[in-house]
Backbone and ligand atoms as CSV (ligand in chain L), in Angstrom:
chain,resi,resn,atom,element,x,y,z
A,1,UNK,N,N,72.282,75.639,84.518
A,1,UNK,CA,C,71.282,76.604,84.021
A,1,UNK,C,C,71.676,77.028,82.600
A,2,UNK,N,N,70.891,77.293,81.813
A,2,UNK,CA,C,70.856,77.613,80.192
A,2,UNK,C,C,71.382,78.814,80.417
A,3,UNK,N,N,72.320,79.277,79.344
A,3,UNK,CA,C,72.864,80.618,79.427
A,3,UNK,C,C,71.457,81.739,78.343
A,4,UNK,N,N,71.001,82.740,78.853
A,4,UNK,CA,C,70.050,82.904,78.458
A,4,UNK,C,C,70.183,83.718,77.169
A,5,UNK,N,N,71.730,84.330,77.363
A,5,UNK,CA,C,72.050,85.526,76.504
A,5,UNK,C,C,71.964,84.363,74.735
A,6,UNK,N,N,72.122,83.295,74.548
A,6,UNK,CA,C,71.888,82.562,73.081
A,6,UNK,C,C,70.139,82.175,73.060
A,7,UNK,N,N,69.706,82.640,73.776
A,7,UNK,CA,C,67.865,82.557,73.456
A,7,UNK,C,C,68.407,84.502,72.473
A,8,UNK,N,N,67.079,84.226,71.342
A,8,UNK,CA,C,66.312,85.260,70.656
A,8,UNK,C,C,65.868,86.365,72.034
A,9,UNK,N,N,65.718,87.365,71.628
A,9,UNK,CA,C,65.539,88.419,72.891
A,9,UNK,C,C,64.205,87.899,72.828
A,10,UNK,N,N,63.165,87.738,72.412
A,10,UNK,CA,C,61.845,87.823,72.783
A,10,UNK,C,C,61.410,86.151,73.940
A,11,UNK,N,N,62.247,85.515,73.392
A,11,UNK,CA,C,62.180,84.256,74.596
A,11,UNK,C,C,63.139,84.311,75.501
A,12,UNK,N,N,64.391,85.632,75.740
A,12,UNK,CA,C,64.821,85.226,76.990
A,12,UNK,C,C,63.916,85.746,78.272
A,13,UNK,N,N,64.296,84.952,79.379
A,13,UNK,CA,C,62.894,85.400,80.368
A,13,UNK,C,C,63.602,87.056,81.146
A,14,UNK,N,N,62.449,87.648,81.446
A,14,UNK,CA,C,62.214,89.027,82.124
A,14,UNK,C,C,63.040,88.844,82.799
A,15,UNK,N,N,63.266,89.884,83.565
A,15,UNK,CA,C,64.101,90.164,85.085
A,15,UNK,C,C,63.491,89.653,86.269
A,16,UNK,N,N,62.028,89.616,86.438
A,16,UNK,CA,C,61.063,89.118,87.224
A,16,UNK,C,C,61.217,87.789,86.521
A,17,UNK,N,N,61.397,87.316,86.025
A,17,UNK,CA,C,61.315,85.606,85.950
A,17,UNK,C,C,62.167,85.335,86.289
A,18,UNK,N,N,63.644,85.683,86.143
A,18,UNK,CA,C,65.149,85.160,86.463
A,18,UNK,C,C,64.928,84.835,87.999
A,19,UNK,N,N,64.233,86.458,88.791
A,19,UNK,CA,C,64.113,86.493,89.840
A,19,UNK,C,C,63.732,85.521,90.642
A,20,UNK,N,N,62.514,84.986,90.133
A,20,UNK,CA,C,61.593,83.932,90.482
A,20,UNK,C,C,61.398,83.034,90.626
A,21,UNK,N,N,63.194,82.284,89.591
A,21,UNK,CA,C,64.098,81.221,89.903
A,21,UNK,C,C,65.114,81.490,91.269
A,22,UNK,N,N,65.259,82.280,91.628
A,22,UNK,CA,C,66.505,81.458,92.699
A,22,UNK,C,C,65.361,81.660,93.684
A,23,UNK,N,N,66.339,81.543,94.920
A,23,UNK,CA,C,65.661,80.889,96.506
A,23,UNK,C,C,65.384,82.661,96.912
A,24,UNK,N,N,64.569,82.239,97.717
A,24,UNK,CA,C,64.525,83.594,98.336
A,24,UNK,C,C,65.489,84.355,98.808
A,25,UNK,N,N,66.673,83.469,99.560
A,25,UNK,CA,C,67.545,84.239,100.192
A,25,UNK,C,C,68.548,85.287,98.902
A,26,UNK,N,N,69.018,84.267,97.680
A,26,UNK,CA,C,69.458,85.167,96.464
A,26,UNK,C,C,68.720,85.794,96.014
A,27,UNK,N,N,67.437,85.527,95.830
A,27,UNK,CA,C,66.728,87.194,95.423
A,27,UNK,C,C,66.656,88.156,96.462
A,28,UNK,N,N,67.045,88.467,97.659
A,28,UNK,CA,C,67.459,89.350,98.281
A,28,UNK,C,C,68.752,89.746,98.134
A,29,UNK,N,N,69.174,89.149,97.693
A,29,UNK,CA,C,70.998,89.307,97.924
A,29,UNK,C,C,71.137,90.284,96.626
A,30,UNK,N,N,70.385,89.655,95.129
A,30,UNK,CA,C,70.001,90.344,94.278
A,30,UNK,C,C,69.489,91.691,94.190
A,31,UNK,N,N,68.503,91.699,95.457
A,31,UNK,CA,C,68.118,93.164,94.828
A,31,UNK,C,C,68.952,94.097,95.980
A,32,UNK,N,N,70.031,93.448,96.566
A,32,UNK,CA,C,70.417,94.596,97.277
A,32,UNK,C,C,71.437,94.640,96.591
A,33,UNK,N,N,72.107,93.825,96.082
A,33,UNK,CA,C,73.175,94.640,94.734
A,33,UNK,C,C,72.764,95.324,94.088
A,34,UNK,N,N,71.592,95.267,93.369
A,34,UNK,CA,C,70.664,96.184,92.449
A,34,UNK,C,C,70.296,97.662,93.021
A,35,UNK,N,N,70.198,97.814,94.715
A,35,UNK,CA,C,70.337,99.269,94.995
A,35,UNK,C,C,71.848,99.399,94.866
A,36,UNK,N,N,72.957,98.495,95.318
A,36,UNK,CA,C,74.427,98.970,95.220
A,36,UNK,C,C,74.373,99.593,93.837
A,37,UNK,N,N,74.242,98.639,92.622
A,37,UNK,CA,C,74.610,99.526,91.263
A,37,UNK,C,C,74.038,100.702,91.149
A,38,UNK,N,N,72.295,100.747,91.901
A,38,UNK,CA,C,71.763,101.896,91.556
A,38,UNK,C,C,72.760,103.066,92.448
A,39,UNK,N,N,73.239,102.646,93.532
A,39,UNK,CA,C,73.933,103.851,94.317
A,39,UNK,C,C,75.516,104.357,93.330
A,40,UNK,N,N,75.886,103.493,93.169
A,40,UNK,CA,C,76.927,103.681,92.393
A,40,UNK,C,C,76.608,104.376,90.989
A,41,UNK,N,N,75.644,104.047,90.474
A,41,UNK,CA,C,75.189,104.804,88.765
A,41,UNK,C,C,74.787,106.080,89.360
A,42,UNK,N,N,74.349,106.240,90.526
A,42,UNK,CA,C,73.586,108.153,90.579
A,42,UNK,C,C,74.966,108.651,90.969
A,43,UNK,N,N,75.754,107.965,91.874
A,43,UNK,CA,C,77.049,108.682,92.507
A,43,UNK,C,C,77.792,109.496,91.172
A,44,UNK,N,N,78.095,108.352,89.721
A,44,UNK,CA,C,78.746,108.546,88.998
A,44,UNK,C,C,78.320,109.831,88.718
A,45,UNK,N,N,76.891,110.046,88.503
A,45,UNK,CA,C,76.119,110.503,87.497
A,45,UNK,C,C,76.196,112.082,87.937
A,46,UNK,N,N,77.001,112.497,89.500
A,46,UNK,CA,C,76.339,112.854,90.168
A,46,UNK,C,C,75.278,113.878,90.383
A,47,UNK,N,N,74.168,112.557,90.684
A,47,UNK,CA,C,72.568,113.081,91.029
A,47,UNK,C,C,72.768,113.343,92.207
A,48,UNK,N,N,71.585,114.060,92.689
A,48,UNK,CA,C,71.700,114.958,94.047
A,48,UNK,C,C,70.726,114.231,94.990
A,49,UNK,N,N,70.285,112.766,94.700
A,49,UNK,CA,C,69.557,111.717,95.604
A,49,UNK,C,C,70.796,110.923,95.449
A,50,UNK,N,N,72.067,110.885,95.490
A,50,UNK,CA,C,73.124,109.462,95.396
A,50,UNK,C,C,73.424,109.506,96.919
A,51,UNK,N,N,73.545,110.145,97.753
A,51,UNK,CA,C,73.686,110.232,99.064
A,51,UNK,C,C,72.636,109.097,99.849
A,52,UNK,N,N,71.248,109.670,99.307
A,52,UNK,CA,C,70.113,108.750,99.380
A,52,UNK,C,C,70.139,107.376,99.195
A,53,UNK,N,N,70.239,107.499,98.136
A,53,UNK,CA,C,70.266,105.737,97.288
A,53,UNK,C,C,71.625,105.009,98.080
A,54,UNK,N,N,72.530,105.629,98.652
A,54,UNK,CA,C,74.137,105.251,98.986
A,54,UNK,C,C,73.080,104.361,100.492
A,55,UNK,N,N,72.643,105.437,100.949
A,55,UNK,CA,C,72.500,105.452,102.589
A,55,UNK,C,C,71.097,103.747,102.525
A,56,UNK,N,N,69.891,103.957,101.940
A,56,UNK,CA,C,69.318,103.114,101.596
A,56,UNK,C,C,69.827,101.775,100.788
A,57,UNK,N,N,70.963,101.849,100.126
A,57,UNK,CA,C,71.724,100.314,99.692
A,57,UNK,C,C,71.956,100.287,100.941
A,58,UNK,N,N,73.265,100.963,102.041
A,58,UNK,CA,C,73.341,100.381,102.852
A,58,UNK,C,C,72.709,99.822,104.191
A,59,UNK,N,N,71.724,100.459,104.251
A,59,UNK,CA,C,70.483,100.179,105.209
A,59,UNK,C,C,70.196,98.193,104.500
A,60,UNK,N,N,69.716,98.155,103.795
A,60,UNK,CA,C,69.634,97.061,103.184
A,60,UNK,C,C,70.512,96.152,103.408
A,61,UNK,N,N,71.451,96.414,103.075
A,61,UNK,CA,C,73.439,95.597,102.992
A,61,UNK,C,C,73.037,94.944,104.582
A,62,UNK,N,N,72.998,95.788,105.440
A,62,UNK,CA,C,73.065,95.488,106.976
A,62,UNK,C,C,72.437,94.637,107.148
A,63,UNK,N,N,70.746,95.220,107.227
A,63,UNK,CA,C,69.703,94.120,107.238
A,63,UNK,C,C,69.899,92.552,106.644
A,64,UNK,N,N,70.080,92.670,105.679
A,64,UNK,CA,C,71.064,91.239,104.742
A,64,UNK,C,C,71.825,90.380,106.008
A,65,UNK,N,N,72.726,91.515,105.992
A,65,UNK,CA,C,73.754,90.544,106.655
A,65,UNK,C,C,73.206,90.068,108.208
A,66,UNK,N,N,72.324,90.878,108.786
A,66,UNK,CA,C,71.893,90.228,109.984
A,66,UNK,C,C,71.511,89.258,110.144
A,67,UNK,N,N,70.085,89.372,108.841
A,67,UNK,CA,C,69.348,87.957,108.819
A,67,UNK,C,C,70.470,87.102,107.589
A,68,UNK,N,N,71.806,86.745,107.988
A,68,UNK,CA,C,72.248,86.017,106.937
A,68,UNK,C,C,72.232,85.664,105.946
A,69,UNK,N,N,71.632,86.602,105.158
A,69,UNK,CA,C,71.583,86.305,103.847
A,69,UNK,C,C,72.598,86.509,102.997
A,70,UNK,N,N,73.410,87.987,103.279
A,70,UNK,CA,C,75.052,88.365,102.859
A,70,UNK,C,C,75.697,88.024,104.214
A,71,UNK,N,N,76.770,87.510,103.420
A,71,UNK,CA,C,78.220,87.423,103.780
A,71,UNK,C,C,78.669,89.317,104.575
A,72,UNK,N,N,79.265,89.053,105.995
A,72,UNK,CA,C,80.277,90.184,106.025
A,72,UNK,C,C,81.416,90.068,105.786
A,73,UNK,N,N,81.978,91.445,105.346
A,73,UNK,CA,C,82.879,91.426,104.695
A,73,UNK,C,C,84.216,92.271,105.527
A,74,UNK,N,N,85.138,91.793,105.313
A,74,UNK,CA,C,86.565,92.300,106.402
A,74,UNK,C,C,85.703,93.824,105.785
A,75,UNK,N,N,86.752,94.529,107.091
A,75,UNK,CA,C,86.817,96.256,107.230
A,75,UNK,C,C,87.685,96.780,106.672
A,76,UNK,N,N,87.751,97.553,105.100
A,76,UNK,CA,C,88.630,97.649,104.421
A,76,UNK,C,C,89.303,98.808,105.108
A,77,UNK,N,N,89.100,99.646,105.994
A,77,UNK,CA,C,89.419,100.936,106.228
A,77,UNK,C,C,90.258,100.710,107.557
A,78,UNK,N,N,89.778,99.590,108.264
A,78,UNK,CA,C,90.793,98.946,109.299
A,78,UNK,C,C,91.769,98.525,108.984
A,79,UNK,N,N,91.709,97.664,107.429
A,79,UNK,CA,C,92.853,96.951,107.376
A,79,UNK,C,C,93.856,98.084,107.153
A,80,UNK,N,N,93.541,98.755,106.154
A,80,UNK,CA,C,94.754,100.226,105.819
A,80,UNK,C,C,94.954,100.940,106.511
A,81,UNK,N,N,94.136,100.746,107.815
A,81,UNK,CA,C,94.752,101.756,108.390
A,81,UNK,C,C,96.517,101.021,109.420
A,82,UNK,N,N,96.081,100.053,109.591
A,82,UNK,CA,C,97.314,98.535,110.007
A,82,UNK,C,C,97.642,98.302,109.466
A,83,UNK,N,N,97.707,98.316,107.821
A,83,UNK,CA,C,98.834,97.426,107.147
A,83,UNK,C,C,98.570,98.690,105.446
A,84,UNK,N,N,99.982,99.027,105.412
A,84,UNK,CA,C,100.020,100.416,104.757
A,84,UNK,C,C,100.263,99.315,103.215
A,85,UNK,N,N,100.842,98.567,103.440
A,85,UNK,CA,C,101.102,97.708,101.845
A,85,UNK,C,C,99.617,97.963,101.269
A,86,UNK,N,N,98.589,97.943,101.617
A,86,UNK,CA,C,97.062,98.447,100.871
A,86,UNK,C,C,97.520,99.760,100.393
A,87,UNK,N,N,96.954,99.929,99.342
A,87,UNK,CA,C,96.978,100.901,98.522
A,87,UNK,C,C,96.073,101.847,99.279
A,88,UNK,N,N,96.035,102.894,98.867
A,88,UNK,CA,C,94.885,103.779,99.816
A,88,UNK,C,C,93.608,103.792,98.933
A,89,UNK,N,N,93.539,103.194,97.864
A,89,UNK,CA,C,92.140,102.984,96.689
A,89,UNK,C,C,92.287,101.688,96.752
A,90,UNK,N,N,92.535,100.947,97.536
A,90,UNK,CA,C,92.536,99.258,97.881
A,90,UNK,C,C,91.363,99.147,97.701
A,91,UNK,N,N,90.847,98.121,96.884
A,91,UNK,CA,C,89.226,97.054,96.976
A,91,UNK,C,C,89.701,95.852,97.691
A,92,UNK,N,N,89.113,95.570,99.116
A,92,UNK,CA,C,89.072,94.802,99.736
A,92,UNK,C,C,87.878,93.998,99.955
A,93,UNK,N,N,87.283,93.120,99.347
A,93,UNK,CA,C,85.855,92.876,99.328
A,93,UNK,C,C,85.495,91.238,100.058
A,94,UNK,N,N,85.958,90.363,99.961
A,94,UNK,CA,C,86.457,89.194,100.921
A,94,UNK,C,C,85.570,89.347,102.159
A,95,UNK,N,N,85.390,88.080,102.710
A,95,UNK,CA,C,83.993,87.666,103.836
A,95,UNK,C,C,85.149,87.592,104.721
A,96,UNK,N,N,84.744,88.036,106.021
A,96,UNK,CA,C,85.622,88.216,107.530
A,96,UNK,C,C,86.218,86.689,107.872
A,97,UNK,N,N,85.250,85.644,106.936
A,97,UNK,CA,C,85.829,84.554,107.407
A,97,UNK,C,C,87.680,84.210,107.142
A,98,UNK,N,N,87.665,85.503,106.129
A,98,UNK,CA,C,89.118,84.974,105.315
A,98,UNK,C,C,90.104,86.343,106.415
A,99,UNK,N,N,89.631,86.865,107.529
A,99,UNK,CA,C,90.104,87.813,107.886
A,99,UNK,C,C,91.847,87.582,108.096
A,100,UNK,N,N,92.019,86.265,109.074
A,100,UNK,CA,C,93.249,86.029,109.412
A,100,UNK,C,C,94.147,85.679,108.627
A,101,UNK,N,N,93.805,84.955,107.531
A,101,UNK,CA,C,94.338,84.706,106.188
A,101,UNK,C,C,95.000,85.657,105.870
A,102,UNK,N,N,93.895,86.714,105.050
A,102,UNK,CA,C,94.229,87.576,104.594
A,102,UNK,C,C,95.517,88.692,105.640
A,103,UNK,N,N,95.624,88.454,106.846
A,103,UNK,CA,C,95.824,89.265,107.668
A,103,UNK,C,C,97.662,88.771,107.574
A,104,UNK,N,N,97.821,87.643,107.832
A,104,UNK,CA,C,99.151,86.743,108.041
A,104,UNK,C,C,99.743,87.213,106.402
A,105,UNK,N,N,99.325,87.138,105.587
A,105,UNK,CA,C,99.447,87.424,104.118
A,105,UNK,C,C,100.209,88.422,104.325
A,106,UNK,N,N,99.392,89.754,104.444
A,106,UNK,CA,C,99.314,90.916,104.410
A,106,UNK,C,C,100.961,91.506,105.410
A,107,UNK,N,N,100.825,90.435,106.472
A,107,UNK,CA,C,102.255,91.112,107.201
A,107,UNK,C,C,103.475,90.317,106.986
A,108,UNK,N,N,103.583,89.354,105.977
A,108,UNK,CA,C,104.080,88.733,104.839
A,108,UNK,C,C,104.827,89.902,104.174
A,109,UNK,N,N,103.798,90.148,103.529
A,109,UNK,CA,C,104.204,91.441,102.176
A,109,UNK,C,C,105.011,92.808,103.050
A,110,UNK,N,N,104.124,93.099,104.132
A,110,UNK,CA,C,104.664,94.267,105.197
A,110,UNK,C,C,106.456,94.700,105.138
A,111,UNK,N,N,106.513,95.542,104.546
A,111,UNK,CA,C,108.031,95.769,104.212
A,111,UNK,C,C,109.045,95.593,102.966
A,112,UNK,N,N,107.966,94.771,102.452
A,112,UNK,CA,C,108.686,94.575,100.907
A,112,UNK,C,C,107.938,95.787,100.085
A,113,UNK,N,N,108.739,96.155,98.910
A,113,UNK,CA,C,108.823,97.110,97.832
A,113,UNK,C,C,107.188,96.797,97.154
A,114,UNK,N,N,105.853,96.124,97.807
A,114,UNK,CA,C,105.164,96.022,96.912
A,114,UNK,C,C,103.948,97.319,97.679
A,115,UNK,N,N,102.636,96.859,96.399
A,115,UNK,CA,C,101.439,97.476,96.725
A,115,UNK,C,C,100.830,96.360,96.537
A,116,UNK,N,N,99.305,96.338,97.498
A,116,UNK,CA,C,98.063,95.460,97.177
A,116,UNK,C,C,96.879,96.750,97.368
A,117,UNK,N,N,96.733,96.198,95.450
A,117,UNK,CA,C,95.509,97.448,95.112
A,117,UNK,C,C,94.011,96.352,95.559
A,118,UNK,N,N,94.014,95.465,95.114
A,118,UNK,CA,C,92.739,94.902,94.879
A,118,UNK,C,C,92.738,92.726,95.640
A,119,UNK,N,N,92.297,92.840,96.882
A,119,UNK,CA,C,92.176,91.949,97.380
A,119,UNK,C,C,90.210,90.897,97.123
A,120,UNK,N,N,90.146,89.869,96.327
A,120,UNK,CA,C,88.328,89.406,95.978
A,120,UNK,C,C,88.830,88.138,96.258
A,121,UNK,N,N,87.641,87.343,95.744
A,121,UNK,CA,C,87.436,86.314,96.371
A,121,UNK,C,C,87.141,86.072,94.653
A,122,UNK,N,N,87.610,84.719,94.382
A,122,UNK,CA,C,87.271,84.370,92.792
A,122,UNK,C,C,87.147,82.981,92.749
A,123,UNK,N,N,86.250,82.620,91.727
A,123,UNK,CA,C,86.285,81.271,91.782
A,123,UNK,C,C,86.274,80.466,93.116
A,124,UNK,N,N,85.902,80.803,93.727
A,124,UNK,CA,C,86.129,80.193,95.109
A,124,UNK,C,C,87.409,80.430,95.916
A,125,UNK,N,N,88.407,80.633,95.555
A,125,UNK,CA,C,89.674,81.180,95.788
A,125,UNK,C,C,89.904,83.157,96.528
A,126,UNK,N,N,91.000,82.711,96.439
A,126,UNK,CA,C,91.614,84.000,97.070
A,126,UNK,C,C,92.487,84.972,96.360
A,127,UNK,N,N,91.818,85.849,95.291
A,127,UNK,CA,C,92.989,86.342,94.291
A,127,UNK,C,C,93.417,87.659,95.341
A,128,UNK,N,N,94.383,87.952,95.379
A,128,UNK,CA,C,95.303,88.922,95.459
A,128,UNK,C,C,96.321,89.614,94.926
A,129,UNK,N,N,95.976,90.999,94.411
A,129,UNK,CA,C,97.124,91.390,93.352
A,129,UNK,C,C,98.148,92.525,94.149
A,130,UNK,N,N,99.304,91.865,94.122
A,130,UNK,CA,C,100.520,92.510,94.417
A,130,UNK,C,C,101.231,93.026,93.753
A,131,UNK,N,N,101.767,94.165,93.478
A,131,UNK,CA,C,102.289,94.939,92.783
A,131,UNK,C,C,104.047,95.565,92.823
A,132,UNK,N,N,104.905,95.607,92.128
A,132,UNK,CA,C,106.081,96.451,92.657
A,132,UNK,C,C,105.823,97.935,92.864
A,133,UNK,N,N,106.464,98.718,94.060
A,133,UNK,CA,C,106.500,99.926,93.721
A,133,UNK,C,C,107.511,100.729,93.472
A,134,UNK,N,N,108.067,101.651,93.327
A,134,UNK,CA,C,109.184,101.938,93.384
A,134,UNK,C,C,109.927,101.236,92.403
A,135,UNK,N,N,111.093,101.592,93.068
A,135,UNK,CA,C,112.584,100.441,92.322
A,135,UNK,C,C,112.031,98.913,92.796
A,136,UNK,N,N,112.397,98.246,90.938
A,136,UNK,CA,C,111.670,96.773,90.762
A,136,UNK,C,C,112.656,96.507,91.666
A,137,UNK,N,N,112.290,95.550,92.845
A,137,UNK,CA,C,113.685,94.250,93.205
A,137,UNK,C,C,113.224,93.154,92.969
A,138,UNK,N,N,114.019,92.434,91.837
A,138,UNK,CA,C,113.079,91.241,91.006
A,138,UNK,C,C,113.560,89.725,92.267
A,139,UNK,N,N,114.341,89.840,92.845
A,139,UNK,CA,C,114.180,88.918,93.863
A,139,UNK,C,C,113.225,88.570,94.706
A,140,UNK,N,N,112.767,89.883,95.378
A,140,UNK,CA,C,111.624,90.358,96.013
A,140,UNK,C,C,110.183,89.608,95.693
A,141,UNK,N,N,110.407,90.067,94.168
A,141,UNK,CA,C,109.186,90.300,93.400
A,141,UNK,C,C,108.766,88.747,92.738
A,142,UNK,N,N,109.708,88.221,93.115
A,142,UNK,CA,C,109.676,87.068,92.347
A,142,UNK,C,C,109.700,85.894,93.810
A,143,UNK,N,N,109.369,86.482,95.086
A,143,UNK,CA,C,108.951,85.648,96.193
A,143,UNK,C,C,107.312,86.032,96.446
A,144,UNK,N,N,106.873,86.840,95.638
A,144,UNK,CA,C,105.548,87.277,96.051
A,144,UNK,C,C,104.339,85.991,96.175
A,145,UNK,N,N,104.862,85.153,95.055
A,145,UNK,CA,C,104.051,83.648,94.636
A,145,UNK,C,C,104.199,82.763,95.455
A,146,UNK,N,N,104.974,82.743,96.409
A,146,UNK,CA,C,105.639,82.031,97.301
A,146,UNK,C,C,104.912,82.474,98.364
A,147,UNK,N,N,104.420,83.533,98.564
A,147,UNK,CA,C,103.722,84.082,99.697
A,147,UNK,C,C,102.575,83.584,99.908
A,148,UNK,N,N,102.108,84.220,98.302
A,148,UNK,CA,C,100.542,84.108,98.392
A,148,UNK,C,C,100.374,82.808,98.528
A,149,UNK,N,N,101.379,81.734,97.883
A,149,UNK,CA,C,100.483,80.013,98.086
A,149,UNK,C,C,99.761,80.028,99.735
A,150,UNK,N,N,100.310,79.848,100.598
A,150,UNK,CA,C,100.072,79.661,101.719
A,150,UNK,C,C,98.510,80.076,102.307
A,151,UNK,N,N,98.086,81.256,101.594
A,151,UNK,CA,C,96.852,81.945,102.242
A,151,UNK,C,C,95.859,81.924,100.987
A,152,UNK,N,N,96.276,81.273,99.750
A,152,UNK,CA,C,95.456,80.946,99.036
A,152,UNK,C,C,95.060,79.498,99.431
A,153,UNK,N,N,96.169,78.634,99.576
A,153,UNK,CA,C,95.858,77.442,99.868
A,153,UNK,C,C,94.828,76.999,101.229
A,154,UNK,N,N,94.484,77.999,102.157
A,154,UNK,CA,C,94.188,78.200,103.525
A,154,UNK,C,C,92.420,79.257,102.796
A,155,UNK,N,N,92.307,79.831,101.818
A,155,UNK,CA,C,91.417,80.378,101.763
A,155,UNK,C,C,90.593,78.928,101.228
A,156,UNK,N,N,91.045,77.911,100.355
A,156,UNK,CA,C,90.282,77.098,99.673
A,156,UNK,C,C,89.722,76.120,100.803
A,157,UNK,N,N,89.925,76.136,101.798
A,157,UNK,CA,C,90.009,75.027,103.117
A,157,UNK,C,C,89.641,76.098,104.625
A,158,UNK,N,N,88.705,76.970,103.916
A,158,UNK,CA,C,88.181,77.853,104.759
A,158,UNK,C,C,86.784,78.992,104.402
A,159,UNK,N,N,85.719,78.839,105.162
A,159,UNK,CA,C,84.977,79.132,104.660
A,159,UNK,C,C,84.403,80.880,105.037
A,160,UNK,N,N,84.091,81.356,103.822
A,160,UNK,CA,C,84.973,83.178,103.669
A,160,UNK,C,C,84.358,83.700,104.666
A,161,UNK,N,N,82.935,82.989,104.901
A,161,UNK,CA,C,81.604,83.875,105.284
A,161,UNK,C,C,82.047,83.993,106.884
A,162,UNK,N,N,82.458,82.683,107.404
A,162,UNK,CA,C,82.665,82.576,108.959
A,162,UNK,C,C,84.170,82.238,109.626
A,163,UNK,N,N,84.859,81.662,108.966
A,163,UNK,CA,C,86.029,80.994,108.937
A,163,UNK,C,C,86.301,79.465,109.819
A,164,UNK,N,N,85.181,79.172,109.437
A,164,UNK,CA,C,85.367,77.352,109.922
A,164,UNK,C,C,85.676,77.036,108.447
A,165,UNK,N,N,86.321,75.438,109.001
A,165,UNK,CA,C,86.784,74.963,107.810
A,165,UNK,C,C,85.547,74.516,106.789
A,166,UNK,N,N,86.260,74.707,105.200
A,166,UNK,CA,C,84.962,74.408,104.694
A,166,UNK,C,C,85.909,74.038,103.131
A,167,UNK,N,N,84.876,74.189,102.177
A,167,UNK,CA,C,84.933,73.442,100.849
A,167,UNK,C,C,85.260,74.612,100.158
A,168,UNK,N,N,85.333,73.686,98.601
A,168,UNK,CA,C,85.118,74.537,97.691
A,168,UNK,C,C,83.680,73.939,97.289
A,169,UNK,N,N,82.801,74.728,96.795
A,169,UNK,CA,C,81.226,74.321,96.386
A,169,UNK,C,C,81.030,74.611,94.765
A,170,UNK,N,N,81.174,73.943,94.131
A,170,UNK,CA,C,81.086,73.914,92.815
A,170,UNK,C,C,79.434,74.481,92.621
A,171,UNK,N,N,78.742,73.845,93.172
A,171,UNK,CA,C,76.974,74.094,92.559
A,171,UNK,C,C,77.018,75.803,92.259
A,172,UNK,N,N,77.063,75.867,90.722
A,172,UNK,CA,C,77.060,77.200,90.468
A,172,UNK,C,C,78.204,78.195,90.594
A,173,UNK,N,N,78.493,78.558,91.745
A,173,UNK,CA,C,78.556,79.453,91.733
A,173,UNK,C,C,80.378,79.601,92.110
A,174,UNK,N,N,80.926,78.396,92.534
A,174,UNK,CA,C,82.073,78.514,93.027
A,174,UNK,C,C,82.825,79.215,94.182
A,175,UNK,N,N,81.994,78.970,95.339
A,175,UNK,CA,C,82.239,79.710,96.797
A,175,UNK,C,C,82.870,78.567,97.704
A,176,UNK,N,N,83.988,79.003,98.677
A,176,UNK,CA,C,84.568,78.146,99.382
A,176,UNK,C,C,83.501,78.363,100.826
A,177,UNK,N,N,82.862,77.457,101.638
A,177,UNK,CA,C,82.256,77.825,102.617
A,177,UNK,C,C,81.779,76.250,103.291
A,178,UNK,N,N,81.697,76.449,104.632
A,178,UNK,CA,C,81.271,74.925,105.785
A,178,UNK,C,C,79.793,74.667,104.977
A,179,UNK,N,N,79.384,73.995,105.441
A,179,UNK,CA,C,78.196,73.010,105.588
A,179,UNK,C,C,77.566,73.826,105.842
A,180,UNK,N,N,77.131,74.796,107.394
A,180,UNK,CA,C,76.314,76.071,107.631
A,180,UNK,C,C,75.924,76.731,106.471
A,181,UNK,N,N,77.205,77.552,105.919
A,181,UNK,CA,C,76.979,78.854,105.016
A,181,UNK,C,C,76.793,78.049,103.531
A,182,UNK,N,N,77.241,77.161,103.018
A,182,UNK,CA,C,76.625,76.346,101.645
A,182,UNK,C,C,75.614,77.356,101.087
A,183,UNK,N,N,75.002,77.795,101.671
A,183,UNK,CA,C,74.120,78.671,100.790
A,183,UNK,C,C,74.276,80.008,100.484
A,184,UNK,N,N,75.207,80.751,101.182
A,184,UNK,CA,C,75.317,81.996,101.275
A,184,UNK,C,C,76.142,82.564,100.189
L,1,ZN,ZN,ZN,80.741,79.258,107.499
């Protein structure tokens, strides 16, 4: 796809045209991020409908995910509450398919001197950022890479949305996922 931002503003296409290119299922997926940002911009802002807009993204989010259109996503509030190495402002955002992955990882790290603030899904991959806390122990700290191979290598050969084995999918967008979810 043409990157649109090097068109002149008056020929790049509307928001309703962008729209009008993908499949139906991403223009849903689209506009329910589009209430997420909107819930998140009133929260910032705070307007006294962000409660509203919060409760209606997630009404949406659900619906999504029933009729498969989003990915679910692990329970960030479960995982911290079982595995304290999460930071307590942890972003855990990752499809349940990567649950056990992420889970074996996680009691990996369990006991060492680190933090994990921010667990996503990138490039098709599995980034995870581990942190020292406390007193550095650079031995420690310097097995963390050693860890993560294992459940990165297991996220690329697993697909996030469900956790059957699956690909990496280049078309676009760079998501690891089976044959089923390919589209999701
Ligand atoms: Zn799948």
């Amino acid at each position: 796809m043409p990157d649109d931002t090097t068109l002149p503003p008056e020929a790049r296409p509307s928001r309703d045209e962008r729209l009008a290119r993908l499949s139906p299922e991403d223009r849903a997926a689209v506009e329910v991020w589009s209430l997420g940002r909107r819930a998140r911009d009133l929260a910032a802002a705070g307007a006294p409908d962000a409660p509203a807009a919060e409760a209606a993204y997630r009404e949406a989010e659900a619906a999504a995910i029933e009729a498969e259109i989003l990915m679910r996503r692990v329970d960030v509030e479960d995982l911290k509450a079982r595995y304290p190495v999460l930071a307590g402002d942890a972003e855990v955002t990752v499809g349940v398919g990567w649950q056990l992955l992420l889970e074996a990882l996680l009691d990996r790290l369990a006991g060492m001197s680190v933090v994990v603030p921010l667990v996503r899904e990138k490039f098709g991959g599995l980034d995870a950022k581990v942190y020292p806390t406390g007193r550095w122990i650079e031995a420690e700290f310097d097995s963390v890479g050693e860890i993560k191979a294992p459940a990165q290598e297991a996220a690329l050969r697993t697909c996030e949305a469900c956790g059957a084995p699956g690909t990496l999918r280049r078309d676009g967008r760079g998501r690891t996922r089976c044959d089923r979810h390919a589209a999701m």
